[in-house]
N, C-alpha and C positions, 0 to 999 in steps of 0.2 A: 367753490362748490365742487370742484374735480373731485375730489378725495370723502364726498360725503358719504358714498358709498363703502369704501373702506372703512372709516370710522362708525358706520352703522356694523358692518361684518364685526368689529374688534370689537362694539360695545358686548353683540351678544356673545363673543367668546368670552367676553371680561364675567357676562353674568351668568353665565355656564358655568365656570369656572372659580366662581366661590368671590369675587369682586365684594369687599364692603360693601358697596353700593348700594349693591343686589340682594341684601340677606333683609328680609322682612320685618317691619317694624314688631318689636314684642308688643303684647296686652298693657303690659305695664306703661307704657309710653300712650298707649289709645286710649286708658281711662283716663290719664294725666290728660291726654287734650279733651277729650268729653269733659273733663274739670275745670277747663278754661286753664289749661296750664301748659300748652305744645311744645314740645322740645324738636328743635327742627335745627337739624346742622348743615350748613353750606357751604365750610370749610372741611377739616380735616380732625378736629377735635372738639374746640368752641359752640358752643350753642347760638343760635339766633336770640339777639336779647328778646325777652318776652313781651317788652312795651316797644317792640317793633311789631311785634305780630296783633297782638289784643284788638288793632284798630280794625283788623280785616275780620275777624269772625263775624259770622253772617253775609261776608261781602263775596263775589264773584272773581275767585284766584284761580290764578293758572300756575298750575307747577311747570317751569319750561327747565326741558333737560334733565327733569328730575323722575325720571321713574327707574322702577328699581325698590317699589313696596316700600318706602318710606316715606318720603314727603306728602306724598298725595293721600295714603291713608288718615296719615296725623292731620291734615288739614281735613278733609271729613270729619274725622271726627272732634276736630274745633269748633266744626257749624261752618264751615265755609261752601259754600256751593263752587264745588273745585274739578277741577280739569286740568289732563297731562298730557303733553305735549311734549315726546322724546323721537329721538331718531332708528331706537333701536325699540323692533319686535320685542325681543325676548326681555327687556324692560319693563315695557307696556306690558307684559304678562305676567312679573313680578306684582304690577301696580294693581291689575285686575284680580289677583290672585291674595291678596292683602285684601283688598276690598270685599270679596267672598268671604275670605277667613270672619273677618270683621262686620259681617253686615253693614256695609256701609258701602252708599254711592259716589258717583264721579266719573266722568266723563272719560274716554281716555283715547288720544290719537296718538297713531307712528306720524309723524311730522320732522322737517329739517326747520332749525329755531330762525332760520335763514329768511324763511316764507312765513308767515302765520297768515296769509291774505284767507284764510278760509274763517278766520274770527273778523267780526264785524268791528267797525270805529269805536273806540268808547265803552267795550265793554266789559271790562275788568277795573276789579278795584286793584285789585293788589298781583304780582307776576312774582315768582322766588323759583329764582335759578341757583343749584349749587355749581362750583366749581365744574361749568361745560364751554364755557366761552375760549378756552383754550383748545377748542375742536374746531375752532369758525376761523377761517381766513378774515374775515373784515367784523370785525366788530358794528362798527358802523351800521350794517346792515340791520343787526339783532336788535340796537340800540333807537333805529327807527321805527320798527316792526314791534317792538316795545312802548314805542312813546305814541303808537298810534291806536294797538288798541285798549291805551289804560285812561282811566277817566281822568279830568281833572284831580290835583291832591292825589291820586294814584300813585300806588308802592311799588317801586323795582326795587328788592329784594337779591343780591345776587354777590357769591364767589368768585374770586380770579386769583390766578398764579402772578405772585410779583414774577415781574420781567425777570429779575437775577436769578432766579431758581434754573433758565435757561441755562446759562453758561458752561455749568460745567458738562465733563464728559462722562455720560449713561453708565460704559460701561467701566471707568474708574470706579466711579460712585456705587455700582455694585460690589464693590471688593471693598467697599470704606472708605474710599480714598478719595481726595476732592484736585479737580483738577481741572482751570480753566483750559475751554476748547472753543468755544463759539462767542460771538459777535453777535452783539444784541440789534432790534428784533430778531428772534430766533423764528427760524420755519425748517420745519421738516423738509418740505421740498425743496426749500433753497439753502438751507445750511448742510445737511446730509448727501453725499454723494451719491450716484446711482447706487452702485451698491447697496450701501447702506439704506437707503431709503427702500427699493425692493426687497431688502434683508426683511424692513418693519412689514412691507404689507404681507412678504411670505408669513410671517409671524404674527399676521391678526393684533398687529400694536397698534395703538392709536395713532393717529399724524396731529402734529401737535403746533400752535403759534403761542410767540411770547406776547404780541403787541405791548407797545410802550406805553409809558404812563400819562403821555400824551391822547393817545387814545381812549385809553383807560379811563379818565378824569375830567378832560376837555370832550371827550365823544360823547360824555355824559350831557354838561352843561350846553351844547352845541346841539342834542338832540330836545331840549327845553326841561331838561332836570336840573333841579337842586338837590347837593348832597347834604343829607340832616343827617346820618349817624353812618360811624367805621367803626371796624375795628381788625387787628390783624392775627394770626392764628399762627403756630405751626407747622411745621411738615411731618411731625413721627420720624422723623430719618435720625438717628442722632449726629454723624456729621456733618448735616448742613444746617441743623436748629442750632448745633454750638459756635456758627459763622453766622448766621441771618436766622433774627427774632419773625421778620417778617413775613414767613415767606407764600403766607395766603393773604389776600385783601379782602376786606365784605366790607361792601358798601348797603345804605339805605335811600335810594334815591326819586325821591318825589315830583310827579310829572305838574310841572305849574298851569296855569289855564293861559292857552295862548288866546 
């Protein structure tokens, strides 16, 4: 959690800054979900299949890590009684500001996905996180704080970076070029030198973890989920999609009644 502060600074430079993330669901996307048809992406390209989502309309979702006027609008306007829960201001103002456009409600808090103790036991049906969990040092944490306040049968919904997209080197990979440099699990603070690493926060970059796919998949089943649907996405880079098909994961994973 050292660095949660930094990565709150970097998100709102990212959405200042013209971030995907950050650019506002169109109309066209909000009548599709007013039509029972939400198009919600958690990867990089891929859509959320739609009989993932169908079971939550009318249910109580939390969009976590997702704000940035997309996800949380589109889930309003599915009928979800929805709430978002990002780390970064200038996100949650994306999400409020989407929500005005649109005449539509939703809850919205600055929160680290780290804590959610301010939501009560048991009360969400369904959580859909996109690709944020590579901002968190322990997984673990989110994965509790997850499994605790979703109901029985309850949907986590959520993106991650395969581990290998780690490896290579940042600034190869901006010139085209692919070049292993790092040792997996990858962490910002511990694979990056001082330098480098003061380089990122002088420059409002994210700080970033790869965790393994031990965590990734056993943190799941270990915090009382079963995984009912994957699938893998992507990166947009073209040379690292023509080396790894994989290189986003989305899982669908359901909280069992303990």
């Amino acid at each position: 959690m050292k660095y949660t502060k930094a990565n709150s600074r970097a998100w709102d430079w990212e959405a200042e800054h013209g971030s995907g993330w950050a650019r506002i669901v169109g109309k066209e996307k909000i009548e599709k979900a007013k039509a029972g048809h939400p198009e919600i992406c958690i990867t990089v390209n891929k859509l959320v299949p739609e009989k993932w989502l169908l079971p939550l309309r009318g249910g109580h979702v939390l969009s976590l890590g997702g704000g940035g006027g997309q996800q949380t609008p589109t889930l309003a306007a599915f009928g979800c009684i929805t709430e978002s829960a990002d780390i970064s201001k200038v996100m949650i103002d994306r999400d409020n500001e989407a929500l005005r456009m649109y005449g539509l409600n939703a809850k919205t808090h600055i929160m680290d996905m780290n804590d959610l103790s301010a939501f009560p036991e048991r009360s969400f049906d369904g959580v859909i996180c996109p690709v944020s969990m590579n901002f968190v040092e322990d997984i673990a944490k989110v994965y509790r704080e997850v499994a605790r306040i979703l109901r029985p049968d309850g949907a986590f919904i959520f993106g991650i970076a395969n581990p290998a997209l780690y490896i290579f080197d940042d600034e190869k990979l901006a010139e085209g070029r692919m070049k292993v440099k790092y040792t997996l699990p990858f962490s910002d603070p511990i694979s990056l030198s001082k330098k480098e690493l003061k380089k990122r926060l002088k420059n409002n970059d994210t700080i970033e973890y790869s965790h393994t796919l031990e965590r990734i998949i056993g943190g799941l089943t270990d915090n009382g989920f079963i995984v009912s649907g994957f699938y893998s996405d992507g990166s947009d880079f073209e040379p690292i999609d023509s080396f790894l098909q994989d290189c986003y994961l989305a899982f669908r994973a359901i909280r069992i009644n303990d």
